[in-house]
ChimeraX commands (.cxc) that place a marker at each C-alpha (Angstrom):
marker #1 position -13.75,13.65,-4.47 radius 0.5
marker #1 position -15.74,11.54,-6.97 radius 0.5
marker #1 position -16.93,9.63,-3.19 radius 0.5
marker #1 position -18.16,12.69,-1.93 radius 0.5
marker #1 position -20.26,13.40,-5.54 radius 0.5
marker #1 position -21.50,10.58,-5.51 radius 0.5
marker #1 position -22.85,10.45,-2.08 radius 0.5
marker #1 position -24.25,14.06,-2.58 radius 0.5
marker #1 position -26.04,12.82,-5.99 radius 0.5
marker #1 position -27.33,9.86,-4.34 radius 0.5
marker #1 position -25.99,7.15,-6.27 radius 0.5
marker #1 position -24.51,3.76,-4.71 radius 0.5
marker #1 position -20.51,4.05,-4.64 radius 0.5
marker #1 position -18.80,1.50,-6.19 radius 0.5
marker #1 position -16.24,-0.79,-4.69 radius 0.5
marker #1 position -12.44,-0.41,-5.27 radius 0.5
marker #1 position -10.98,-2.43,-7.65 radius 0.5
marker #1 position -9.41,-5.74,-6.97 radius 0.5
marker #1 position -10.28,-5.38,-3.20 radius 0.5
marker #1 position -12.07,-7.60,-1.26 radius 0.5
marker #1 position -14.60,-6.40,1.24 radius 0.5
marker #1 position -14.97,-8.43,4.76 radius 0.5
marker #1 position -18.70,-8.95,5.37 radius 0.5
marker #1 position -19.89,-5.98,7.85 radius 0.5
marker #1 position -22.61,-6.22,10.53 radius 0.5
marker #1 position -25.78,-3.85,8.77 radius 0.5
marker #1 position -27.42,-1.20,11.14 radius 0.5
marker #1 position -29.74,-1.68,13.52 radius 0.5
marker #1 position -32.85,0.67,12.86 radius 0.5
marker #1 position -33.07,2.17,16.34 radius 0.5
marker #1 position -29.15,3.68,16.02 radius 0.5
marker #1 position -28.50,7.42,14.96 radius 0.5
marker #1 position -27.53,9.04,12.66 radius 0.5
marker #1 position -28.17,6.72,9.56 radius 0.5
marker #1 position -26.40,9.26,7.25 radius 0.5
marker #1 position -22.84,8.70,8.91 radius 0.5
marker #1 position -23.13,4.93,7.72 radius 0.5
marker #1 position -20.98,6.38,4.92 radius 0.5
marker #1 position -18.45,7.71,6.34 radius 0.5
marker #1 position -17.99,4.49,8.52 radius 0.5
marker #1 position -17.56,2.20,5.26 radius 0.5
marker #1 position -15.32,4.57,3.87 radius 0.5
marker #1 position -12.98,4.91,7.49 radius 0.5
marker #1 position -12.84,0.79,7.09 radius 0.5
marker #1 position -11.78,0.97,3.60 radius 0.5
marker #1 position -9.19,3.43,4.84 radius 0.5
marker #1 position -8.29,1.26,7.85 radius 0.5
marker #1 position -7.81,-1.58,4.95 radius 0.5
marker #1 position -5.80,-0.23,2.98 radius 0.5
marker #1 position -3.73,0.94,5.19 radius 0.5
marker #1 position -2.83,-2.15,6.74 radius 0.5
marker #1 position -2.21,-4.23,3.57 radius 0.5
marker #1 position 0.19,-0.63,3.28 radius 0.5
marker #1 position 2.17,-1.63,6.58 radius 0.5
marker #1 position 1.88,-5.00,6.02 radius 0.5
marker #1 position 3.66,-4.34,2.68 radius 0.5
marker #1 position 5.76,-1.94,4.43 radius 0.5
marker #1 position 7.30,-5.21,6.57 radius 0.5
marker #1 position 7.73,-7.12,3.83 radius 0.5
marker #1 position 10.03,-4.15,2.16 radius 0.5
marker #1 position 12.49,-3.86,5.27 radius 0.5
marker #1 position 12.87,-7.76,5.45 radius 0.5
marker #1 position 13.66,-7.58,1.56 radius 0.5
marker #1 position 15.88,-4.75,1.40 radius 0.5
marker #1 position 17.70,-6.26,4.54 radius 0.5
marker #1 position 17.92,-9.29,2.69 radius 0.5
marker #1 position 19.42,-7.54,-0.43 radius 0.5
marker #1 position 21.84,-5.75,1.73 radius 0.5
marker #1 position 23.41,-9.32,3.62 radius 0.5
marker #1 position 23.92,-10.67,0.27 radius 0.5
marker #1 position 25.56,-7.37,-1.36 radius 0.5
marker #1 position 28.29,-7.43,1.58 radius 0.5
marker #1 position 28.97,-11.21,1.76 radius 0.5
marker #1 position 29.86,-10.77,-2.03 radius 0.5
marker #1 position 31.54,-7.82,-1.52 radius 0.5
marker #1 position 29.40,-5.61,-3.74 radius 0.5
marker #1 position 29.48,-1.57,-3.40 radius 0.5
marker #1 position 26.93,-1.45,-6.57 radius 0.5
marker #1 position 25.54,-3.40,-8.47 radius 0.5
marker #1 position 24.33,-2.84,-12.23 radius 0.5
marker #1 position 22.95,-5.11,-14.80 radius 0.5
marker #1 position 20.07,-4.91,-17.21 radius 0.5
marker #1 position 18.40,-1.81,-15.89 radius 0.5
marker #1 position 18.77,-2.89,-12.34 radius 0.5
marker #1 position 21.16,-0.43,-10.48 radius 0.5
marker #1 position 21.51,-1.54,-6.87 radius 0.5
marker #1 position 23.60,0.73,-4.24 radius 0.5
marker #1 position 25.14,0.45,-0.64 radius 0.5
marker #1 position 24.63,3.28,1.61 radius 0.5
marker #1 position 26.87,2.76,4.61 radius 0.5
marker #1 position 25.66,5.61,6.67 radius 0.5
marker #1 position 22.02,4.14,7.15 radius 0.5
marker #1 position 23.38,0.90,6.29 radius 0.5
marker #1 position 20.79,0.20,3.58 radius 0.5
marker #1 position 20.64,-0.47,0.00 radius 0.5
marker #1 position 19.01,1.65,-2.92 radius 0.5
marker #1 position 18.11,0.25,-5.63 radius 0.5
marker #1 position 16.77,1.35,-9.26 radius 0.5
marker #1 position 15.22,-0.31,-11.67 radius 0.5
marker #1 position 14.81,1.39,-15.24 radius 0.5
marker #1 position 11.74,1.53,-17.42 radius 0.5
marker #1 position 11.97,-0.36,-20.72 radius 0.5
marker #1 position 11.68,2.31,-23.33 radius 0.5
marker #1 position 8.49,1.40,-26.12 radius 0.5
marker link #1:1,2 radius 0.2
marker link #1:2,3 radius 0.2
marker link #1:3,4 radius 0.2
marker link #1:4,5 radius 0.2
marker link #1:5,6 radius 0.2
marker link #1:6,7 radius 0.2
marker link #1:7,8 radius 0.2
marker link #1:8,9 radius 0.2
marker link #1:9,10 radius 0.2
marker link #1:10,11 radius 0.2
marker link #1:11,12 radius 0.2
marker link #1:12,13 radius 0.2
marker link #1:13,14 radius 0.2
marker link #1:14,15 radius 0.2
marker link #1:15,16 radius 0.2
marker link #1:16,17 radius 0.2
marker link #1:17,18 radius 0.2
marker link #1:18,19 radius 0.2
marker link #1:19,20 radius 0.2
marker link #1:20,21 radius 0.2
marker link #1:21,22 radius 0.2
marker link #1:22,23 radius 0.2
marker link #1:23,24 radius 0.2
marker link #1:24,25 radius 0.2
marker link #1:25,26 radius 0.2
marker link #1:26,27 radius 0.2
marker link #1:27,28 radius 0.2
marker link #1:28,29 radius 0.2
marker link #1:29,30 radius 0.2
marker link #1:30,31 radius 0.2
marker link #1:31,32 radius 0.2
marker link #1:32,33 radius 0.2
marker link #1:33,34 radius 0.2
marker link #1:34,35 radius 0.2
marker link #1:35,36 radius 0.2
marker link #1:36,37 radius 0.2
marker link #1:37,38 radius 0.2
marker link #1:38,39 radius 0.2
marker link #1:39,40 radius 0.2
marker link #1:40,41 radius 0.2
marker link #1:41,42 radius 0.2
marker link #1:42,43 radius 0.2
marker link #1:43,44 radius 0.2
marker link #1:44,45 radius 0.2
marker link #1:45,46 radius 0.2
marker link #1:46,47 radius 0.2
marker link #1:47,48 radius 0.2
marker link #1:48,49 radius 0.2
marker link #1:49,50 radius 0.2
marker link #1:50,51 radius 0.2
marker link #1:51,52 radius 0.2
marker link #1:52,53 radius 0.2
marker link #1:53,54 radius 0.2
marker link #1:54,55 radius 0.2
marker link #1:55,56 radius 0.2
marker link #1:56,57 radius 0.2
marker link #1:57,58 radius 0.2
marker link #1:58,59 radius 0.2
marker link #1:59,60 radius 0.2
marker link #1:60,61 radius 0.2
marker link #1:61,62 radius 0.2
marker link #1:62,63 radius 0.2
marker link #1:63,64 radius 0.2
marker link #1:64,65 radius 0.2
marker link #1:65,66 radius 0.2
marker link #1:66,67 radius 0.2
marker link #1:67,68 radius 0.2
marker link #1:68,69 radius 0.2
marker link #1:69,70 radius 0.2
marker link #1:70,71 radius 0.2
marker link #1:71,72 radius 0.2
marker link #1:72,73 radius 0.2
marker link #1:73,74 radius 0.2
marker link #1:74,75 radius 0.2
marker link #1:75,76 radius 0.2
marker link #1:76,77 radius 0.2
marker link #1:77,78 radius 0.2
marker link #1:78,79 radius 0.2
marker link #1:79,80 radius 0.2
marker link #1:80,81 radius 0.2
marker link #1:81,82 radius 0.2
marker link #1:82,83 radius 0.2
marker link #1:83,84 radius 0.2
marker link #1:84,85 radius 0.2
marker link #1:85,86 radius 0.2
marker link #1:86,87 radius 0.2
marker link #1:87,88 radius 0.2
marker link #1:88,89 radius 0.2
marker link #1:89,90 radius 0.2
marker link #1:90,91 radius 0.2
marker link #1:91,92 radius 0.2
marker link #1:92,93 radius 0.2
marker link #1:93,94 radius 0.2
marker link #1:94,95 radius 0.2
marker link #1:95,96 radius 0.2
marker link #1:96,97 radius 0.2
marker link #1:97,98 radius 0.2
marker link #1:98,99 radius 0.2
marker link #1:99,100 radius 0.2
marker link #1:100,101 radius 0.2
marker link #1:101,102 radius 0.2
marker link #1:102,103 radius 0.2
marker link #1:103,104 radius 0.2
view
């Protein structure tokens, strides 16, 4: 929403935080439709995040499939301990786990 104001006002959109941008080719001046140059940064800032999302996504299943080799080797149903709660679920064969927010 506050991308779409902005465009419509005319001001420059800043960049997300604590994302780095790959360097894109500019437009040539004898391609249409100059005005859709926006929506093509935005679609690659889309296409960005969303593979840092899989990416992440990866890293999850090889960590939770970690977590759940090491709860059966030491024979562990759950698993609780300073806010962590940690707990087998033998029909997916997968682990949930829980982690409780410190109180201020």
């Amino acid at each position: 929403m506050a991308h779409a104001k902005a465009a419509r006002s005319g001001r420059k959109l800043k960049p997300l935080a604590g994302r780095e941008h790959k360097p894109r080719q500019k437009r040539l001046p004898q391609m249409d439709d100059p005005a859709i140059e926006e929506l093509e940064a935005l679609a690659e800032d889309y296409a960005d995040v969303r593979d840092k999302r899989i990416a992440l996504n990866k890293t999850e299943v090889d960590l939770q499939g970690r977590l759940l080799v090491v709860m059966k080797t030491r024979g562990k149903e759950k698993y609780h301990h300073g806010g962590i709660t940690c707990t087998l679920v033998h029909e997916k064969e997968k682990v949930k786990v829980k982690i409780a927010k410190e109180k201020e």
